[in-house]
C-alpha positions in Angstrom: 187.4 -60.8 38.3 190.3 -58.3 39.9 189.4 -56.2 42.9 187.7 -53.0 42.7 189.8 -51.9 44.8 193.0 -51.9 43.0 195.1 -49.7 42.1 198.4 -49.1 39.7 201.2 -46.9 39.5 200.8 -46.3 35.8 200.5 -42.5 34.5 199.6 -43.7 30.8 197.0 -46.2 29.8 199.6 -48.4 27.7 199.7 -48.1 23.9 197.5 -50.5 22.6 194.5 -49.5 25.1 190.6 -49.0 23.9 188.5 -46.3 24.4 185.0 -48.0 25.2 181.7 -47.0 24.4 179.2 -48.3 26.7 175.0 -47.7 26.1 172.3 -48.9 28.0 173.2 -47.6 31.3 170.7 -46.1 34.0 170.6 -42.3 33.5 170.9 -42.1 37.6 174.3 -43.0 37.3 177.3 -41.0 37.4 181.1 -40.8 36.7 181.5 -42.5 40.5 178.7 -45.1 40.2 180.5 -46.0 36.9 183.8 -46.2 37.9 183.4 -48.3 41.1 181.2 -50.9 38.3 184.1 -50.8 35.8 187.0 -51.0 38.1 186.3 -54.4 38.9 187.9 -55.6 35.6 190.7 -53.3 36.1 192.1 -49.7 36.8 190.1 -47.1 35.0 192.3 -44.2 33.2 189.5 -42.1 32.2 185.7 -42.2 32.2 183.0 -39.5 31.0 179.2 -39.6 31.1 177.7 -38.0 27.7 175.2 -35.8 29.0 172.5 -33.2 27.3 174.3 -29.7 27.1 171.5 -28.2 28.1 170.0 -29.7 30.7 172.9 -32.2 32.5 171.3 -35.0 32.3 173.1 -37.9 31.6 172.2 -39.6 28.0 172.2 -42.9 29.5 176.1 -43.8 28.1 179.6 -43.0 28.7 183.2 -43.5 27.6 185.5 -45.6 29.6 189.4 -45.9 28.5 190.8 -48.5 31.1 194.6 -48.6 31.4 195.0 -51.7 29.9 193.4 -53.6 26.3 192.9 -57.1 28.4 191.0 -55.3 30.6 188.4 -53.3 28.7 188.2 -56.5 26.8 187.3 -58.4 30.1 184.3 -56.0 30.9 182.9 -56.1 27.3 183.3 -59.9 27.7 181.3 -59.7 31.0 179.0 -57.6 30.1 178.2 -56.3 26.2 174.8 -58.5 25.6 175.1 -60.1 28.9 174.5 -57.9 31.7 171.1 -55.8 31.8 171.3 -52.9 34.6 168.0 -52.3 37.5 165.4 -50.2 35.5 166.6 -51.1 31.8 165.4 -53.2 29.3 168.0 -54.1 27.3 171.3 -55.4 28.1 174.6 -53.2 28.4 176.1 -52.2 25.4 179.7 -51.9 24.7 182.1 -51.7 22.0 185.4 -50.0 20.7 184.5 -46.0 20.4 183.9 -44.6 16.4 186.7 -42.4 17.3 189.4 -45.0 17.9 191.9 -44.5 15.5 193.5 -48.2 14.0 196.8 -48.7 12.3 198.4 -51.6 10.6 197.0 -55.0 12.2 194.9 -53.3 14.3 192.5 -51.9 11.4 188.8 -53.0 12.3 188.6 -54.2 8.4 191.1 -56.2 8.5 189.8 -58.9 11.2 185.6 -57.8 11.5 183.8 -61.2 10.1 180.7 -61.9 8.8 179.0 -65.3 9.7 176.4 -66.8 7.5 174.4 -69.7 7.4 174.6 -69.5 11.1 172.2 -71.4 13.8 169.0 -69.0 14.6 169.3 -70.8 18.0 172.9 -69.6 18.8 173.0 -66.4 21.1 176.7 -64.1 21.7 178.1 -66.5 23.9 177.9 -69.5 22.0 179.3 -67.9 18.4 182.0 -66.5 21.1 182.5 -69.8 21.9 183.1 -71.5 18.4 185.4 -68.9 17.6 187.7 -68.1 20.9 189.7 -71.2 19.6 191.0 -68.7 17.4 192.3 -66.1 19.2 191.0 -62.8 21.8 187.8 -61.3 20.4 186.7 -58.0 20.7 183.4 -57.8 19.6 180.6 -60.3 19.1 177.1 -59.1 17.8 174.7 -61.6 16.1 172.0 -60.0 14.3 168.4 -59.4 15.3 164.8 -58.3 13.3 162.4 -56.2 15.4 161.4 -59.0 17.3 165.0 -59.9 18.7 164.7 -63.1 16.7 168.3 -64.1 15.3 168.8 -63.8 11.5 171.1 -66.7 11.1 174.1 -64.3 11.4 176.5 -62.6 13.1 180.0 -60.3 13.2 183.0 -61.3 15.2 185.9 -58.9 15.8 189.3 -60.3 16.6 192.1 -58.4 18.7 194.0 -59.3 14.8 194.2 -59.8 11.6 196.2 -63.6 12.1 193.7 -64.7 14.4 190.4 -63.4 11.9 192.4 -65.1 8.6 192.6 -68.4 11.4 189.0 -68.8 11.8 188.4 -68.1 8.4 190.6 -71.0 7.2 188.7 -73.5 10.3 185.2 -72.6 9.8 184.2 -71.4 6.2 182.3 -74.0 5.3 183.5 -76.4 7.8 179.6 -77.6 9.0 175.8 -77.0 8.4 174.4 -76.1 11.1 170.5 -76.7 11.7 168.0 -75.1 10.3 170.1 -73.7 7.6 170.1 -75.2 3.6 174.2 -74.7 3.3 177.5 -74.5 4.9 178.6 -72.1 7.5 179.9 -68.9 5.8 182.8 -67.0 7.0 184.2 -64.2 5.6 186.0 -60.5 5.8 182.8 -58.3 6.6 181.8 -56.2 4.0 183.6 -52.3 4.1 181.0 -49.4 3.9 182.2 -48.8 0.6 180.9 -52.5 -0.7 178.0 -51.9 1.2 177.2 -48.7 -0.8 178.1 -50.2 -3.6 175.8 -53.5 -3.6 172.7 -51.2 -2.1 172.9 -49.5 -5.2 173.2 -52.3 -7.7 169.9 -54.3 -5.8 168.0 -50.8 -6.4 169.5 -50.8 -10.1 168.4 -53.6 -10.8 164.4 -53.2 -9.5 164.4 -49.8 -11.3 166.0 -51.2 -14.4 163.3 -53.9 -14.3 160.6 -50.9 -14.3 162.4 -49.4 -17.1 162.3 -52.6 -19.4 158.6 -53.8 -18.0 157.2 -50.4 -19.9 156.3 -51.2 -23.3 155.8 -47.8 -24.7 159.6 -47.3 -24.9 161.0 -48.0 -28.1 164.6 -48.6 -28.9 165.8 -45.0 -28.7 164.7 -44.9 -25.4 167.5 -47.4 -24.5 170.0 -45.6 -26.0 169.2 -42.5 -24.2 169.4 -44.6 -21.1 172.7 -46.0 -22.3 173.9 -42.6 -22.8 173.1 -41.4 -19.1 174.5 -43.9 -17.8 177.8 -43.0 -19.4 177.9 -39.8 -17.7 177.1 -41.0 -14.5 180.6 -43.2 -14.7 183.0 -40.6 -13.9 183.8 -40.2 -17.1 184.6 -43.7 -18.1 181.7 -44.2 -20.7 180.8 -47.8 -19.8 177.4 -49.5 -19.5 176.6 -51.7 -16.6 174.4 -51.7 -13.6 175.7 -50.1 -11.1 175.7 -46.8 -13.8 172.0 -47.6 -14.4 171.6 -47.5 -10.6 173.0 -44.0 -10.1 171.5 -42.5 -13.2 168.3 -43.2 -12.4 168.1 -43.5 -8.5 169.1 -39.7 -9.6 166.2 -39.1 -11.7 164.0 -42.1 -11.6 160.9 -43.2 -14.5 159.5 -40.1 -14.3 162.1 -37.6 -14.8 164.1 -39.8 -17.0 160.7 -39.6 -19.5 160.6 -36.0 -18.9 164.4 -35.3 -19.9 163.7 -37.6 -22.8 161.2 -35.0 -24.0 163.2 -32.1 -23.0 165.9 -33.1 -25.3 163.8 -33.5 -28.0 164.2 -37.0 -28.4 168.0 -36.7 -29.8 170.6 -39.1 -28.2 172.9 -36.8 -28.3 171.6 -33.9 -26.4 169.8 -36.3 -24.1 172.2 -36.6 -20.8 172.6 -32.9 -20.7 168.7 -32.2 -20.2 169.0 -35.8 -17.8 171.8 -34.1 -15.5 170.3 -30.6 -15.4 166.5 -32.5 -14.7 168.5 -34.6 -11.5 169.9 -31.7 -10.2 167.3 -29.4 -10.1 165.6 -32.3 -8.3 167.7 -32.6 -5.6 168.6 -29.0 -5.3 164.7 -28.3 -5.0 164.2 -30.9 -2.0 167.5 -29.9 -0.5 166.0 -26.7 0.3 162.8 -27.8 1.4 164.9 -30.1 4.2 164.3 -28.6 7.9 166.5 -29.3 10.8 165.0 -32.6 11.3 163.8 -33.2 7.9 160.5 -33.8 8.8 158.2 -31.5 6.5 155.4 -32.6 5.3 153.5 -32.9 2.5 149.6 -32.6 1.4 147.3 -35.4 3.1 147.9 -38.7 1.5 150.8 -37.7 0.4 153.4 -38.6 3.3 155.0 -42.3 3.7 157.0 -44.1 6.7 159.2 -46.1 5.4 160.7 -49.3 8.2 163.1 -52.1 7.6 165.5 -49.8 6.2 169.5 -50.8 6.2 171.7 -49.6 9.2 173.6 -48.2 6.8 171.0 -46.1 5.0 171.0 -42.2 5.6 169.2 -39.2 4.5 170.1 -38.9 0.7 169.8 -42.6 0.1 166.5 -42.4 1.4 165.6 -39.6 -0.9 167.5 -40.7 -3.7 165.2 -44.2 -3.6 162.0 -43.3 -3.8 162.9 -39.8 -6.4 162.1 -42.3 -9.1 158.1 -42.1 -7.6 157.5 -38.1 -7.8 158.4 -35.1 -6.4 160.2 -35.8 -3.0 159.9 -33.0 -0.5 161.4 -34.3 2.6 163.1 -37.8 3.5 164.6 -38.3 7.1 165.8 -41.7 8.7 165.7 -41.7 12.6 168.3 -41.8 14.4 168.6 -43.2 18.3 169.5 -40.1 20.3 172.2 -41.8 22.3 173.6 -44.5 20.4 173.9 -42.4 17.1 172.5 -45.1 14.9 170.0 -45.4 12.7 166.4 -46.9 14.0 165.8 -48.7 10.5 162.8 -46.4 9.7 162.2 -43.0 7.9 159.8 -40.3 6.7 159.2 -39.4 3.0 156.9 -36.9 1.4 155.6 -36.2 -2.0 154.0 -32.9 -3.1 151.2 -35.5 -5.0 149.4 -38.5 -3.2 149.7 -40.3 -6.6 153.4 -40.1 -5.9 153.3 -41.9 -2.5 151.2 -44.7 -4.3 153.2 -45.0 -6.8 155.8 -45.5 -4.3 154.1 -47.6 -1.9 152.9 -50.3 -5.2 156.6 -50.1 -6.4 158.5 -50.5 -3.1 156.2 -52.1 -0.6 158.2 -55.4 -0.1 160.9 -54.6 -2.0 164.2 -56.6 -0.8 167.7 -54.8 0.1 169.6 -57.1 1.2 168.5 -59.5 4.3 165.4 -56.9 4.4 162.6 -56.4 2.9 160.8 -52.7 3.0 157.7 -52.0 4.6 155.4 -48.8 2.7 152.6 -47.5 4.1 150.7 -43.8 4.5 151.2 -42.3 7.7 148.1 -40.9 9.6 147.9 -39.1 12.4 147.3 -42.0 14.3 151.2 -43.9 13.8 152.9 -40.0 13.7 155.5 -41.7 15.7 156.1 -45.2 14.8 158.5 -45.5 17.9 
């Protein structure tokens, strides 16, 4: 560890440098308090405490740009998971800023891994350890439930693409660790894209099983189906079911049924009356949204909604559980100061029936690694946090 005292003659923090985003720190501290902490991994070029426009007060994180990438790399070695600061409860969090900008070999894509199959004994610093034989790593972040229990996998973030495509080739597969039924899995994490893209095919394919588990529709109903699905493909006209998923996570049972009868049970005029039905869904809770997407609907009627993906926003929230009724509102929290979602949300229906509906059809229902938890909110558990 270099001295805090030290100094350098450098005007620039050199080209490949990281702007650092560091959570978890005690709101007491400020730029000063930070600097003299970070400056014992190396000279600091610039550092700012995010703090509440209003008020001052710090938000409990900052930015820190050091003038060199092996030093901010030291600190979040030191202290990212590791170190917890007097008066908090979790440890310090730190990682490369959303705003840093990557080009070439330095694209995050390019050299983030997912790990599988992966020891639920293993903390940070032992996955860091299986893979520094690989190369400098950036980031390390093995993922917990709500209990802080390990789910058997993790993300590592090399300093590049040579050194991720390394550890891929030495460790896919290469042992099983215990308590897991198969190989270690090693791979290039999943883009946002793919992740959109397999949330909707899982809720395809649960809705698609409530389509074909209701006996009263006959074989024309299919083809309607068939022929909204179509439209949904950006004008490609085939079939499959990641179509299915974003026709009816538009519409859902209900409205499908009712766009069915709209168009007077003729194929052909059927995804018209399905597209104008969806939209005027959406439109309709759009403008019902507040500021914080909170409003609520008749007793009985309103659902919280936890174990939700990071990933998951606003409109996928609403566009889930449309299938169930008349949504009104649909909000997922979001932590204040780290920007990310909390993994839980808010939806209301203008019927109870609806938020049963919803609660027998997605209570329990699996999205990836997770599985949904559905219950009424009273005005006991208004704030599940």
């Amino acid at each position: 560890m270099n001295s805090a005292s030290q100094v350098t003659s450098q005007t620039e923090p050199d080209p490949d440098a990281i702007k650092m985003f560091v959570g978890q720190i005690p709101k007491n501290m400020d730029e000063n308090d930070l600097q003299k902490m970070f400056e014992d991994y190396g000279p600091v070029y610039h550092l700012n405490v995010l703090r509440d426009k209003n008020t001052g007060q710090s938000k409990g994180c900052c930015f820190v740009t050091f003038y060199t990438r092996k030093a901010a790399l030291d600190a979040q070695n030191a202290l990212h998971n590791v170190k917890t600061m007097p008066m908090m409860h979790h440890p310090i969090q730190m990682k490369p800023a959303d705003s840093e900008k990557r080009n070439g070999d330095l694209n995050v894509e390019e050299r983030k891994l997912f790990v599988g199959m992966l020891s639920k004994k293993l903390n940070e610093n032992d996955v860091r350890m299986m893979f520094a034989p690989f190369g400098t790593i950036e980031d390390c972040t093995v993922l917990r439930d709500a209990t802080s229990t390990s789910k058997g996998c993790a993300f590592v973030t090399f300093a590049s693409r040579v050194c991720a495509m390394n550890a891929i080739k030495g460790m896919h597969h290469s042992q099983t660790m215990e308590g897991c039924s198969s190989p270690l899995v090693v791979k290039i994490a999943d883009t946002q894209k793919e992740k959109e893209q397999k949330k909707m095919q899982q809720v395809a394919s649960n809705l698609f099983m409530q389509m074909s588990n209701l006996g009263a529709l006959g074989p024309q109903y299919l083809a309607f189906l068939q022929q909204a699905a179509a439209a949904g493909n950006m004008g490609s006209g085939n079939f499959n079911m990641g179509n299915m998923g974003n026709a009816l996570n538009a519409v859902g049972v209900q409205q499908l049924l009712a766009a069915a009868a709209a168009a007077g049970n003729n194929p052909a005029s059927f995804p018209n009356a399905f597209n104008t039905q969806a939209q005027m869904q959406q439109n309709a809770a759009a403008a019902k949204q507040s500021e914080d997407g909170r409003i609520p609907g008749p007793d009985g009627a309103n659902l919280f909604i936890y174990h939700l993906p990071q990933e998951f926003g606003d409109q996928d929230l609403m566009q889930m559980f449309m299938p169930f009724g008349n949504v009104v509102s649909a909000k997922v929290f979001i932590d204040k100061q780290t920007n990310l979602s909390k993994c839980f949300g808010f939806v209301s229906y203008d019927t109870p029936m609806s938020a049963q509906a919803a609660i027998t059809s997605m209570n329990g229902f699996q999205i990836g690694m997770k599985r949904l938890k559905v219950q009424l909110k009273r005005p006991k558990n208004d704030k599940p946090y």
